[in-house]
Structure formats: C-alpha cells, structure tokens
ZAFIVO-831755 format. One record per residue (C-alpha): residue number from 1; x, y negated, z negated; residue in one letter. Coordinates in nm, 2 decimals, always signed. Example, Ala and Ser with C-alpha at 12.3 -4.5 7.8 and 13.67 -1.06 7.14 Angstrom:
% ZAFIVO-831755
- 1, +1.23, +0.45, -0.78, A
- 2, +1.37, +0.11, -0.71, S
This chain:
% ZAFIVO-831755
- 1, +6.35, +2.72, +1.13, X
- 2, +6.23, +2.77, +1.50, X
- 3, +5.84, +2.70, +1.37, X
- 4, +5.93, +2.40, +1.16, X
- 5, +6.13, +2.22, +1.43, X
- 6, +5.84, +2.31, +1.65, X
- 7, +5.59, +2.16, +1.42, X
- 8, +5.82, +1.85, +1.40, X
- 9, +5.83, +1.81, +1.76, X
- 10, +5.45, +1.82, +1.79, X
- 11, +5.38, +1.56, +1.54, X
- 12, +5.67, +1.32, +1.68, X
- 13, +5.50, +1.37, +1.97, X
- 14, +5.13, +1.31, +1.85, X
- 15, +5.33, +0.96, +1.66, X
- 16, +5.42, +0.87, +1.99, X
- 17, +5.11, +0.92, +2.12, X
- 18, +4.94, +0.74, +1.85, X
- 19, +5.15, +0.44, +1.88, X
- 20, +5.14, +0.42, +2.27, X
- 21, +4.72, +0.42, +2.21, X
- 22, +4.78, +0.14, +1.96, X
- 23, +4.99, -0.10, +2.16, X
- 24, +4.79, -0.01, +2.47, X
- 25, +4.43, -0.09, +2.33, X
- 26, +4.62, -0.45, +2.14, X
- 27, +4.74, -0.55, +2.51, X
- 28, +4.43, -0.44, +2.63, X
- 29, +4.24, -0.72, +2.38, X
- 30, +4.44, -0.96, +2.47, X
- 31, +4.33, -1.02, +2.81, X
- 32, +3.96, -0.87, +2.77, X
- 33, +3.66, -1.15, +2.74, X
- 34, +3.58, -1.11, +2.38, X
- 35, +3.25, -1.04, +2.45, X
- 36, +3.40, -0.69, +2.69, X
- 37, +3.62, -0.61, +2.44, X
- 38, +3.31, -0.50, +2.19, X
- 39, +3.23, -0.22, +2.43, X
- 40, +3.57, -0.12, +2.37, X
- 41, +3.52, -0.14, +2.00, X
- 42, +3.26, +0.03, +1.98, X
- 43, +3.43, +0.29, +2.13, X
- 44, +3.69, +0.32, +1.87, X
- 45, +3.43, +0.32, +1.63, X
- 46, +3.25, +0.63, +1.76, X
- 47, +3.50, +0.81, +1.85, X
- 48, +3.75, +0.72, +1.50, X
- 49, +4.04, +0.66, +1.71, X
- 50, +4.16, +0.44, +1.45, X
- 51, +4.07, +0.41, +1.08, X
- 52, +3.71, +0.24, +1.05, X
- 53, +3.78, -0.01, +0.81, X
- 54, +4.07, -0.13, +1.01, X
- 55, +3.80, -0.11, +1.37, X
- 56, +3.57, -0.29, +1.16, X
- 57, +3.74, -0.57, +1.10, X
- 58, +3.91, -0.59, +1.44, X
- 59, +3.52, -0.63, +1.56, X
- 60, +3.45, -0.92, +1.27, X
- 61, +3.78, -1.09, +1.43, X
- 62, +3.64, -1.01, +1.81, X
- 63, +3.31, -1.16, +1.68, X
- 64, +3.50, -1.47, +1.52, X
- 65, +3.62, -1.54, +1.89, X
- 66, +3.25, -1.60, +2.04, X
- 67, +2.96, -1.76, +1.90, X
- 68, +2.75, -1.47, +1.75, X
- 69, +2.78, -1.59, +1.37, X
- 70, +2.49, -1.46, +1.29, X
- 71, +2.59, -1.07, +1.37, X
- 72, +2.96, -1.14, +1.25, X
- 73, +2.81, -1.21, +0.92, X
- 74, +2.62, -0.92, +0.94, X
- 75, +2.89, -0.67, +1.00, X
- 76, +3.09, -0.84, +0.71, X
- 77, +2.79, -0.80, +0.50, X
- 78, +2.82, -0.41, +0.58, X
- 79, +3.18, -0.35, +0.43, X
- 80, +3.30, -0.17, +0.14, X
- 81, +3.37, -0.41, -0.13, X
- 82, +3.74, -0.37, -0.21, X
- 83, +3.75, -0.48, +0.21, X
- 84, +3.50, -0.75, +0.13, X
- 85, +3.69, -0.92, -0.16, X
- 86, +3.99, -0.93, +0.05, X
- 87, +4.12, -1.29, +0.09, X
- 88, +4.14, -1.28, +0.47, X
- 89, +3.80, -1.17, +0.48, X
- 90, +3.68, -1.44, +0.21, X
- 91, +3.83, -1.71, +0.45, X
- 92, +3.69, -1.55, +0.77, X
- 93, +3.34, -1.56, +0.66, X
- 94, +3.36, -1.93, +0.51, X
- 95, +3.50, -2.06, +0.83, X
- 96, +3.20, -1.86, +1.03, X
- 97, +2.95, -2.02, +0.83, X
- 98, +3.13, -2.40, +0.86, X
- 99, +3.15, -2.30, +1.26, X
- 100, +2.77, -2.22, +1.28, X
- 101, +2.66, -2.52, +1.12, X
- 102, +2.88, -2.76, +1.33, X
- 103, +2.82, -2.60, +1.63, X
- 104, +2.45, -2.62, +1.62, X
- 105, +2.48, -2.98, +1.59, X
- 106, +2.72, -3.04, +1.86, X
- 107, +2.54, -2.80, +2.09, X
- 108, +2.19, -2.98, +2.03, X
- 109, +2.36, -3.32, +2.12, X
- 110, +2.50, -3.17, +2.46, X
- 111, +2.17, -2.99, +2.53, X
- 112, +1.96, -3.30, +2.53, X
- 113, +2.19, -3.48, +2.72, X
- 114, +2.16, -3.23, +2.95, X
- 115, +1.80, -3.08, +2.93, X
- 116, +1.66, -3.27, +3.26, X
- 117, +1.88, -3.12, +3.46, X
- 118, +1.87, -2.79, +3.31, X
- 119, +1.52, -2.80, +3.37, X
- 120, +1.56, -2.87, +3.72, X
- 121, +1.81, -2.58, +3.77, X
- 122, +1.52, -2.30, +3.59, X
- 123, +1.27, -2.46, +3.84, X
- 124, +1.52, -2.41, +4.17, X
- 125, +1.67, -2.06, +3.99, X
- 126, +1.30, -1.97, +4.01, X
- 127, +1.20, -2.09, +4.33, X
- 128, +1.52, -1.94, +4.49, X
- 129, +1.45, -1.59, +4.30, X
- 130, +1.12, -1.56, +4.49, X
- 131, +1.33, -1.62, +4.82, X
- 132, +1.57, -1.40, +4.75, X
- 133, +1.59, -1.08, +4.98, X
- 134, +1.73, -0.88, +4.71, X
- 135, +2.05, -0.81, +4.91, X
- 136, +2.38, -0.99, +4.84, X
- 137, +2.50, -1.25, +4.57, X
- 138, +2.24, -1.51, +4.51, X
- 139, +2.36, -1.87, +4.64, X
- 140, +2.22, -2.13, +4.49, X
- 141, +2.17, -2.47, +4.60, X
- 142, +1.93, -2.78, +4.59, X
- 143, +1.80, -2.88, +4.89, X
- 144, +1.87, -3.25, +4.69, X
- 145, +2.12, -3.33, +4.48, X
- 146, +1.98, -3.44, +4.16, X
- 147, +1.89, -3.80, +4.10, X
- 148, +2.07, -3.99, +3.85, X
- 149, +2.33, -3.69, +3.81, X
- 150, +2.65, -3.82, +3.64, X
- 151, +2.94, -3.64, +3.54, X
- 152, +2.89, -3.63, +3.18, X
- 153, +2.58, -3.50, +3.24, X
- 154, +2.72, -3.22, +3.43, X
- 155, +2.96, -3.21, +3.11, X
- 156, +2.71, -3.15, +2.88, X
- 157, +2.56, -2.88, +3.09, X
- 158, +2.85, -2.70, +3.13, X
- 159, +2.95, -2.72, +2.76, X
- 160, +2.59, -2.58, +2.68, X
- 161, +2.60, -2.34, +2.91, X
- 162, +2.94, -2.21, +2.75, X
- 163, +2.79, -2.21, +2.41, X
- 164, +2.46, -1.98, +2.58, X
- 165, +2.76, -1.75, +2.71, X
- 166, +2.92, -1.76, +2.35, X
- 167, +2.57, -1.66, +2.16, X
- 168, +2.48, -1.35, +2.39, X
- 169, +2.22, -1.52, +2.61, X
- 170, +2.43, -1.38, +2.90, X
- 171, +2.11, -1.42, +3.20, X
- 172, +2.07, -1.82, +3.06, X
- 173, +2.45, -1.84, +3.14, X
- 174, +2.44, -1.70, +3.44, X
- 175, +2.16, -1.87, +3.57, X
- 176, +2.34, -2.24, +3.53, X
- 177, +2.69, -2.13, +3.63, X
- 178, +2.53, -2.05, +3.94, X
- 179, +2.39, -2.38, +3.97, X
- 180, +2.67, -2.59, +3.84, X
- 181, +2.92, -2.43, +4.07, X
- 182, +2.77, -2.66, +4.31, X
- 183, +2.70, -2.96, +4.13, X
- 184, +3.07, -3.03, +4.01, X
- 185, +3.34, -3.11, +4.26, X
- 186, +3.68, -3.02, +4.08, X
- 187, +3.81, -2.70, +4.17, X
- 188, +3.92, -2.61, +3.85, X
- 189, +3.61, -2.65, +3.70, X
- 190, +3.47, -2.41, +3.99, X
- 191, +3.73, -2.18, +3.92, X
- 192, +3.61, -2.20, +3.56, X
- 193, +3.21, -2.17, +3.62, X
- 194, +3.36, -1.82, +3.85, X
- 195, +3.52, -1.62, +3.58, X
- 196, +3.14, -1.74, +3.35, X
- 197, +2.98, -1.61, +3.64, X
- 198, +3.18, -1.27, +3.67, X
- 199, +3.16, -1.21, +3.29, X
- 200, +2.78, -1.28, +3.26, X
- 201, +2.73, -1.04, +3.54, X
- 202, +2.92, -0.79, +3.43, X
- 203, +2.67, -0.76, +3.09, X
- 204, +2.36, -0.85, +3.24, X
- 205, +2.19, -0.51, +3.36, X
- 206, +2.12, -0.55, +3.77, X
- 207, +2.39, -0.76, +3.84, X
- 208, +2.72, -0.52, +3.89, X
- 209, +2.72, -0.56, +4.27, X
- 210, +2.68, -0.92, +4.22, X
- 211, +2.97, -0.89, +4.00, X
- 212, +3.14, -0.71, +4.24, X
- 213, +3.13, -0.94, +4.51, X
- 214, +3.25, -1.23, +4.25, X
- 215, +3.54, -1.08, +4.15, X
- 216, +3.70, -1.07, +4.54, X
- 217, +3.58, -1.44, +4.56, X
- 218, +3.79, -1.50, +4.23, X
- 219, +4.09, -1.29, +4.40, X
- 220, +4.07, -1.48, +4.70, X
- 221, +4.05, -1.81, +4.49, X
- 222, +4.36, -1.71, +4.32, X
- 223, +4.59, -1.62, +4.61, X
- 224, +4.51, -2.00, +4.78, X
- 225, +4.53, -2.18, +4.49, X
- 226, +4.87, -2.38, +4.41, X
- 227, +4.78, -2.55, +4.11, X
- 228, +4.92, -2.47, +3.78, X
- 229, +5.23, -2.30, +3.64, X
- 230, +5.34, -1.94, +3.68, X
- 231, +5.29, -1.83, +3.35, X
- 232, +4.89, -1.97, +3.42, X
- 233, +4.89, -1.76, +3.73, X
- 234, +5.02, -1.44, +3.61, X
- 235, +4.77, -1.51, +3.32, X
- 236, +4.47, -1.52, +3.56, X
- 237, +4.61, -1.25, +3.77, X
- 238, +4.60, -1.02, +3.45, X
- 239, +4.21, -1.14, +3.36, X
- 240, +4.09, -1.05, +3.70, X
- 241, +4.27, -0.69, +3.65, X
- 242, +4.14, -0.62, +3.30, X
- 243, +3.78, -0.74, +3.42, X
- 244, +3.80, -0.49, +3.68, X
- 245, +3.85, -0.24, +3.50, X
- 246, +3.54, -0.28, +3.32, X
- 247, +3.40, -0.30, +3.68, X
- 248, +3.52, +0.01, +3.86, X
- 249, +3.58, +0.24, +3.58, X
- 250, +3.22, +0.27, +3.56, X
- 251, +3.02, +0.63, +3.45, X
- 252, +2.92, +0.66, +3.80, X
- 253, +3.20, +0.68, +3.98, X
- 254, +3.24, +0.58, +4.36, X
- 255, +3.53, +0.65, +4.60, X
- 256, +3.49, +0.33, +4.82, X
- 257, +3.51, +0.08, +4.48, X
- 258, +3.77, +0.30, +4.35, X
- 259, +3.96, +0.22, +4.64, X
- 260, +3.87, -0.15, +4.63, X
- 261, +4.01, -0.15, +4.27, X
- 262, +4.33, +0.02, +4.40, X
- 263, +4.35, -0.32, +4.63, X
- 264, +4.28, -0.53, +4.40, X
- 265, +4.58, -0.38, +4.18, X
- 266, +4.85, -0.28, +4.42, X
- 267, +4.92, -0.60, +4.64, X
- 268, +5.28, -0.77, +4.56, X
- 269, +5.15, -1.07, +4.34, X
- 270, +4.90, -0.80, +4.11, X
- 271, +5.22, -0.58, +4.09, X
- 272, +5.42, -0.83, +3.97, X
- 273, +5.19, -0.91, +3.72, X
- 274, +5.19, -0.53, +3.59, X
- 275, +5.53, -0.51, +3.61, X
- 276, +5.63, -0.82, +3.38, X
- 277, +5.36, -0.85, +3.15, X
- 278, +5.12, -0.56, +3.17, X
- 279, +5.29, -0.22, +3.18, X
- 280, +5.02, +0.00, +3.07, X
- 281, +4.81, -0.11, +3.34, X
- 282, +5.05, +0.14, +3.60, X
- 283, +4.81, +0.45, +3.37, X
- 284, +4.49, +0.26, +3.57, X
- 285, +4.61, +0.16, +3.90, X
- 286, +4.80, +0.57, +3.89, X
- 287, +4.44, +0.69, +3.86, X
- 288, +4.24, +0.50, +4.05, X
- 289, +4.49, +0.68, +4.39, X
- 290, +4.44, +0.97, +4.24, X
- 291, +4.09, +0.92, +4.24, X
- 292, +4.03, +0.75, +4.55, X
- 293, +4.06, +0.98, +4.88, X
- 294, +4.08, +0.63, +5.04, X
- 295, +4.39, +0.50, +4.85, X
- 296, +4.56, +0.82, +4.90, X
- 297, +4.55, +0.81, +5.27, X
- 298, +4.62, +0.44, +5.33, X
- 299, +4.99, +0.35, +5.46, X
- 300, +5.04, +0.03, +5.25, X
- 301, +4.98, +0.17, +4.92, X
- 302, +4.96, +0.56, +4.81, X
- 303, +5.07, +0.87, +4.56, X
- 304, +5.42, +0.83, +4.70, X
- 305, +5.39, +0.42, +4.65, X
- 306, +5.34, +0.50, +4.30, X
- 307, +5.59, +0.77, +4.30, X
- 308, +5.84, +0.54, +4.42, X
- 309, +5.76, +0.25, +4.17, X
- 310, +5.81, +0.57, +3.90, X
- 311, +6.15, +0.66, +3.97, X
- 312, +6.31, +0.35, +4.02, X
- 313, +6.17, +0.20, +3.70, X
- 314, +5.98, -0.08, +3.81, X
- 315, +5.71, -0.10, +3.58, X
- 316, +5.84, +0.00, +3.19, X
- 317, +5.57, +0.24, +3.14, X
- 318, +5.56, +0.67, +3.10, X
- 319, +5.23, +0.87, +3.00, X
- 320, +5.08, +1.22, +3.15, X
- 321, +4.90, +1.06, +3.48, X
- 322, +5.30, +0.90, +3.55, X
- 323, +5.47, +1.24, +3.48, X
- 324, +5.23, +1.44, +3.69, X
- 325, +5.31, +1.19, +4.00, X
- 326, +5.64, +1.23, +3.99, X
- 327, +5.65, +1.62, +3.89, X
- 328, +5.46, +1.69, +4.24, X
- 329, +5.59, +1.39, +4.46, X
- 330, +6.00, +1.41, +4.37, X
- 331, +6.08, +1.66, +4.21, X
- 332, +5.78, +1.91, +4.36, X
- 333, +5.81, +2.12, +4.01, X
- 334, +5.43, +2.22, +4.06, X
- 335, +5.50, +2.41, +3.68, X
- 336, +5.59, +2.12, +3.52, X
- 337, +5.25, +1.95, +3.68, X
- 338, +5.00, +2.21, +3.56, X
- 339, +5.19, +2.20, +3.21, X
- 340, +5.12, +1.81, +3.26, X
- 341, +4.75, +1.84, +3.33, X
- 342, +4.71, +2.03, +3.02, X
- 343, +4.78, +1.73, +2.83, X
- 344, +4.50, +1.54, +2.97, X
- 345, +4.27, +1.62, +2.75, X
- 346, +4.44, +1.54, +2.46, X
- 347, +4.59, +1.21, +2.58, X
- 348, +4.31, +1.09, +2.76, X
- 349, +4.04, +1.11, +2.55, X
- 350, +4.07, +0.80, +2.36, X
- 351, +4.12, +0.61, +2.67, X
- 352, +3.79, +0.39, +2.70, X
- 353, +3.82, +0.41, +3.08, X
- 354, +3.92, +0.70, +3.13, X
- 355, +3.77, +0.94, +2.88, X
- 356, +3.49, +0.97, +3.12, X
- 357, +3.68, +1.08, +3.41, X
- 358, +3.94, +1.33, +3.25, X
- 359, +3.71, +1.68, +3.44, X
- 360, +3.72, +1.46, +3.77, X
- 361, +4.08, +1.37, +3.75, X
- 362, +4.19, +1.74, +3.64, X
- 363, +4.01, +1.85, +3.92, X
- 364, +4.17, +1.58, +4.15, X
- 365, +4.51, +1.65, +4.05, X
- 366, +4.52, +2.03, +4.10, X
- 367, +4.37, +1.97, +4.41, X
- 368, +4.64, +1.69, +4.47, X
- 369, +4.92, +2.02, +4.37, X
- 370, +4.74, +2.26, +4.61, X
- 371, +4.77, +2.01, +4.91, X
- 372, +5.08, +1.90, +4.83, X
- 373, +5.26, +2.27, +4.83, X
- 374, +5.05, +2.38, +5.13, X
- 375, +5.24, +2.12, +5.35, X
- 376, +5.57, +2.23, +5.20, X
- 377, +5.50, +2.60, +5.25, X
- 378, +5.35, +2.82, +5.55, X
- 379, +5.20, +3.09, +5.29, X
- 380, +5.04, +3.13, +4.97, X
- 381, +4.97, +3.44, +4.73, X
- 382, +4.61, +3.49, +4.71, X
- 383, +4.67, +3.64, +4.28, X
- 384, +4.91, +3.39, +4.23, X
- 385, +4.62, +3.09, +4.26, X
- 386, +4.41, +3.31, +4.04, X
- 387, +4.63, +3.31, +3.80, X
- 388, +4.65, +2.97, +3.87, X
- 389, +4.28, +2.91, +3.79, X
- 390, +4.23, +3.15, +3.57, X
- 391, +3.97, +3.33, +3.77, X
- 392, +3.99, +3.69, +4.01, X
- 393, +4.12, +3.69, +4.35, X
- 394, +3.76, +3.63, +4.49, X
- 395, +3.70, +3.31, +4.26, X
- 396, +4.07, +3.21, +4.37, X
- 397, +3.98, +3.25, +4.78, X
- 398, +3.69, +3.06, +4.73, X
- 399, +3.83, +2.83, +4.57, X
- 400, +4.13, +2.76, +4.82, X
- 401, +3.85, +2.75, +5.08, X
- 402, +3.66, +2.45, +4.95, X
- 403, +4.02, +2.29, +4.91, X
- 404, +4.12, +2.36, +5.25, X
- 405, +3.81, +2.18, +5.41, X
- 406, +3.88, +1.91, +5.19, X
- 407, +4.22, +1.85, +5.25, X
- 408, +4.12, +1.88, +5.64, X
- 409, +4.38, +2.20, +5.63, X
- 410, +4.35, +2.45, +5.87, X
- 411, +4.46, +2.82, +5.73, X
- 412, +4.41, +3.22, +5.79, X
- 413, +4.29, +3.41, +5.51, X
- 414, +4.49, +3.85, +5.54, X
- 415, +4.31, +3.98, +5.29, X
- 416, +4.50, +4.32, +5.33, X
- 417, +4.82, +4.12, +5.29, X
- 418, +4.65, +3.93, +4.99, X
- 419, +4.80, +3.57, +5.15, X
- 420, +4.65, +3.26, +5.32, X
- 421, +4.86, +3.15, +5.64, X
- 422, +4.88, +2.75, +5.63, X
- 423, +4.89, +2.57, +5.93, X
- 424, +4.99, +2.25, +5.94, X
- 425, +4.76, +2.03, +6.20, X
- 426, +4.95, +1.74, +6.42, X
- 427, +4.83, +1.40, +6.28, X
- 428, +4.49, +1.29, +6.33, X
- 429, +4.44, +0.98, +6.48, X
- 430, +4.11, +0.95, +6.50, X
- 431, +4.02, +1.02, +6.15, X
- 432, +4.33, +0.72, +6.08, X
- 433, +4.10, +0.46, +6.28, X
- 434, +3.80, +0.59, +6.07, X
- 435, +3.94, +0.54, +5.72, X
- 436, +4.10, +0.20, +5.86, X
- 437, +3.80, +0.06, +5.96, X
- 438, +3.54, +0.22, +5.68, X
- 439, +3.48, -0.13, +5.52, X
- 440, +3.45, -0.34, +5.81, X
- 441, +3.08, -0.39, +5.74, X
- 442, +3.06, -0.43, +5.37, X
- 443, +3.40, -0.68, +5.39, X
- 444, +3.21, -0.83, +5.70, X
- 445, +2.91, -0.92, +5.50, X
- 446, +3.13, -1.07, +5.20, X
- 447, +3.24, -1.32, +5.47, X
- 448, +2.88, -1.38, +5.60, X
- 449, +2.79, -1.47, +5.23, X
- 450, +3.15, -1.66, +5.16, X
- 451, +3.05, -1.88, +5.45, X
- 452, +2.70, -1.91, +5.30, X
- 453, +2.81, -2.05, +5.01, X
- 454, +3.07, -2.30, +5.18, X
- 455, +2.80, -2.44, +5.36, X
- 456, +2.60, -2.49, +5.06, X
- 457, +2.87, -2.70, +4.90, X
- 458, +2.91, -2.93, +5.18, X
- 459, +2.55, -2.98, +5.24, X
C-alpha cells in the first residue's frame, strides 16, 4: 500500500507539473511577438514537451498570426493525414491562401506609394552605415527632410514596412523603422515604430546590444507616457517583460544584463504587472537575483525582496526556484533547500529560458545555502559539506575555499578539529560605493545617445 500511494503521489505530482508547463508556456504566447514565439516552438518540438501533432499545429496557428504563408503552407503540407483532413485545419489553410493573395495586392499599392521615399531612406541607411563608428545604437536622420513628404506617404511606408516585418525580411524592417521614427510626429506611432525596432533587432544577428539599448528607451517611454488606459499599460508593461526575456536569457550569460533585467522587472509598476496579470513571470525575475551577484547585493530589490513577496502572497505563483527562496531565507531549513535543488532538473528542463542555465543556477543556489548558513553560524563541519557535495573532505575544503573568496568571507580552516571558523567581517563600504556606481559609464552613454537622438528629431 506504502509503494502504491508513493507511486500516486509521484504522478500527481508529475500532473501538476505538466499542467503548470502548459498554462505557463499558453501565458507565455500570449504576450510573445509571434515571430519570438517560434523559437519557443521549436523548442517544444525538439525537446517533445508536448505531443507533436498538438506543437505542430500550435506553430501553423503562430504562423497564421504573421505573414509567412508560404512556410505555413508548408508545415500543413507536412502533417499526417487524419490531422490534415481535420476541419479546423481545412479552414486554416483556405483562409492562408485568401490572405496571401489579398495581401500581395494591398502591399504592392502601399509600396509604390511609398517607393521614393523608401528609396531615399536605403540611400541615407547606406550613407550613415559607412559613418557609423560601430559603437552604440545607430541614429538615423536626414540632414533634409524629404521633399514633398506627406503623411500618407509616411502611411504607406509604415504599413509596408509592417508587412516586410510580417514576411521575415527582419534587416528591411529594421532599416525603415529606424528612419520612420523620425519622419512621423505622433508619439504613438513612435512608440509603435520602437517595439518594430526592438523586435527586428532582437532576430537580426549583430544587433542584440542594439536591442538592448532599445528596450530601456521603450521602458523609459512607458513610465512618462499618460496616454491610454490601464489595461493598455499593463499590456505594454507585460510586452516589454516577455521581450526581455528573450533578451537576457541568452546562452551566454552576463552578470551585469542579468542585473539590468532584474531592474527592468522588479520596480513597483513591472511588479504590479506580474502580480495581476502575469504570475509565472515571479519563476524569471526569482532567477535572474539568484543569478545576478549585482541584484543580490542591491538594497532596493534582493533574495529577501523576493522572499518577502513569497510569504505574503503577493504574486499567485509556487515552483522549485520560489520554494528554495523561502526554504533558506524564512524558514532557513537548508534540508529542505538541497531536497529543492534536486528538483531542478526535472522541473527546469522544459523551461525555454531556463533549460540552459539549470548547472549555473544549481551551482548558484548551493552557494546561495553555504553563504547564507555561514552568517547564521560561527563553525562548520569540514565531513558534513562533503557529504554535502558528495565529494571527500579534501574536495569539500576546496570547495568551501573558492566559496569563501566569493562570498568575500573571511574563515580559519583546524584541520585537526576537522572545522572551518567563520568570521563574520563588519560591512564594507567601499565595496557598496563600487557595486552602486558599476553602471555609471554604460547608463552614462545611453544618455549621450538618448540626447543624440532628441536632437535629431528637433533638427
């Protein structure tokens, strides 16, 4: 009886789990650029998270959204035939056929409406790629505003350049949102041409820092703007998150834009928007601070900020990384923790953003334990932390060594005793002013290039 009601706890358990993946990755589509959201799919795919059938046709559907007919009518084409002759499927591929044949039509009126200023933005995007130093966002400019320039020629030019967006010609898109940022004079529309710009940066190869620097422009835009409703703010809010995800949770993982996605998450409008209409996203801001050394020694937002936001039920969200917080920072059960970091593996992996990071955040979050009980206690067994690592009292003192020096801890190792002797050093305010103040140049030169383009607008 004692095995059966085990085995029926596990695969409750691995239910839970497999409906938690499935309502995270549906939120997760919701506010992901369709043409983002095919990484993600393509993840499923590889990695049969889901059924295939049922991945395929979310991709046909994810396809439907943008203007790729030609490779949604492929993939439809590839199906098994009992999924082919379903209605839904019948009716999806009859209204992508109708959509590419309108389109092209509309889209060739609007692009030669618009082709001689088009022209005139390749011949400037040229001219200012030869000037270009290489370093920074490119701002683009004329030196004249275009003759004869009307506003539904600017229409056309934008509606064209969505449909370039739409078909995968991501650099094409990129090129005239540049351009027509400074052409038109509504902010919306600005606003609008921003979030093309971040989303063709983000998939054309060379242009992450570029994409970088747009989406704290778009952040910034956001928290002066007044116009429009709540709902369209918290909307917007949620956007800019997801799209930084993409961003930051790249392979190559770096502390400093770790940290800058921790801001971009943690102030009180962004948590408000997790906490009312994006739960799940508490999994990604939890660890990005346990990630970032930066984050977790900032005094406006840390571990214990999260910890806090935990236990009093703010956000309506519970995985591994949540449990693990609040095992080590209320209720210090550093058992409970390790039995928690076990589960990473298995919970993690099908996370598209975090699958590549599950070693890195193990290895953060032991090291997060070890520092953690070293402030709460003077002395520590030198076999218990081999046992803890699985390794022989040598492996475990070199191993508490390289943790000491990173935690900045100062300690004695008595070998004959077999203990390490913490000692707990008085703050250190120099090293404060130094994290403080590590992104005064790079933020500095964001504000040389925000004024850069301000004074291109008004020339």
């Amino acid at each position: 009886t004692g095995t059966w009601g085990g085995i029926k706890q596990y695969l409750y358990k691995l239910k839970q789990r497999l409906r938690m993946s499935i309502n995270i990755y549906k939120s997760l589509l919701n506010y992901l650029d369709p043409h983002l959201a095919l990484d993600l799919i393509d993840f499923l795919e590889e990695n049969k998270v889901f059924d295939q059938n049922l991945v395929q046709i979310l991709k046909i559907k994810t396809l439907a959204r943008t203007k790729m007919f030609d490779y949604a009518l492929e993939i439809i084409g590839q199906l098994n035939s009992e999924i082919k002759e379903r209605e839904e499927i019948k009716k999806l591929q009859q209204e992508l056929n109708e959509q590419k044949e309108s389109t092209s039509k509309i889209i060739g009126g609007s692009k030669a409406q618009s082709e001689p200023l088009l022209k005139k933005i390749d011949a400037r995007y040229q001219e200012l790629q030869q000037q270009h130093s290489g370093t920074g966002k490119l701002v683009f400019g004329f030196e004249e505003r275009p003759a004869e320039l009307t506003k539904d020629i600017i229409e056309s030019a934008i509606i064209y350049s969505r449909y370039m967006y739409d078909a995968g010609e991501y650099p094409e898109a990129l090129k005239n949102a540049l351009a027509l940022y400074y052409l038109v004079e509504d902010e919306q529309q600005k606003q609008n041409l921003l979030w093309g710009q971040l989303y063709s940066e983000m998939l054309v190869e060379g242009k992450r820092d570029d994409a970088l620097e747009t989406i704290r422009i778009l952040k910034s835009k956001l928290d002066q703007s007044t116009q429009g409703s709540q709902m369209y703010s918290f909307a917007n809010r949620a956007y800019l998150i997801h799209a930084g995800l993409f961003l930051y949770f790249s392979k190559d993982l770096k502390d400093k834009e770790i940290t800058q996605l921790v801001e971009l998450m943690s102030d009180e409008n962004q948590l408000s928007v997790i906490q009312l209409t994006c739960p799940y996203l508490l999994r990604y801001l939890t660890a990005a601070v346990v990630l970032s050394k930066g984050a977790q020694l900032s005094d406006t937002f840390n571990l214990n900020t999260i910890a806090n936001l935990i236990q009093k039920g703010v956000c309506n969200y519970n995985d591994c990384l949540t449990e693990f917080i609040n095992a080590v920072f209320r209720d210090f059960n550093f058992e409970l923790a390790r039995e928690t970091i076990r589960r990473f593996d298995d919970e993690l992996k099908t996370d598209f953003f975090l699958a590549p990071h599950i070693a890195i955040l193990k290895n953060s979050c032991q090291q997060l334990i070890f520092e953690t009980y070293c402030k709460i206690h003077r002395t520590l067994d030198i076999k218990m932390v081999a046992e803890y690592i699985g390794g022989s009292v040598e492996d475990a003192e070199i191993w508490i060594i390289n943790l000491l020096r990173s935690a900045n801890l100062e300690a004695k190792i008595d070998s004959d005793k077999g203990i390490i002797n913490i000692t707990n050093e008085p703050f250190n305010v120099y090293e404060r002013i130094l994290n403080r103040t590590r992104d005064l140049v790079p933020k500095t030169n964001i504000l040389v290039n925000n004024i850069k383009r301000i004074y291109a607008e008004t020339k």
